[in-house]
C-alpha positions in Angstrom: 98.7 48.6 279.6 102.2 49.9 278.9 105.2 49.3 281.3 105.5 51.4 284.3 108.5 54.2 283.5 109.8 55.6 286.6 111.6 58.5 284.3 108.0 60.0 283.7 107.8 60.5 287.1 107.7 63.7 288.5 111.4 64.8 289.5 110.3 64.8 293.3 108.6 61.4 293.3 111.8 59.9 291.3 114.3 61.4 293.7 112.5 59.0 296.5 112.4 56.2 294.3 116.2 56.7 294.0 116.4 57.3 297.9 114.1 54.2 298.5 116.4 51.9 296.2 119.9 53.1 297.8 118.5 53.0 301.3 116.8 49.3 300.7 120.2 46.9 300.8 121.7 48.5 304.5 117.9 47.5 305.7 117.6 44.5 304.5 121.3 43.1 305.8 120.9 44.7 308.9 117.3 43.3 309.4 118.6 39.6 308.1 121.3 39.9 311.3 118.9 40.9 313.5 116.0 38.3 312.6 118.9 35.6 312.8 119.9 36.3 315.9 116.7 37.5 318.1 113.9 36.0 315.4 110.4 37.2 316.5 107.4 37.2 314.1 107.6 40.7 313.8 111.3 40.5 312.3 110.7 38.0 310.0 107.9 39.6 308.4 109.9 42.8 308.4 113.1 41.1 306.7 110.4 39.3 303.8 108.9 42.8 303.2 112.3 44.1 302.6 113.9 41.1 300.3 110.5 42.0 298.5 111.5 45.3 298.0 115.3 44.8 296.9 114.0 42.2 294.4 110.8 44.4 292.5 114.0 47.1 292.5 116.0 44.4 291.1 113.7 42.8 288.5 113.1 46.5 287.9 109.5 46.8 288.8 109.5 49.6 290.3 
């Protein structure tokens, strides 16, 4: 199976992928400040979904 191209995406679908990426690091810092200072289970999972994100868009795998 070849590697996954996100620029033979439809333009609609990339233009959230672009969105998505931008929008990912204000999330994650703001969710990191929040789950350090009120940590409930519901942050924490929240902030690891989000460090998952920024690194598959850093490793570019998506």
């Amino acid at each position: 199976m070849g590697k996954f191209y996100r620029y033979k995406l439809p333009p609609w679908l990339r233009h959230w992928i672009f969105v998505i990426e931008r929008c990912t690091v204000p999330l994650m810092v703001y969710q990191i400040i929040r789950t350090l200072l009120i940590p409930t289970t519901l942050d924490v999972f929240l902030t690891g979904i989000f460090v998952g994100i920024f690194f598959a868009f850093y490793l570019d795998w998506i």
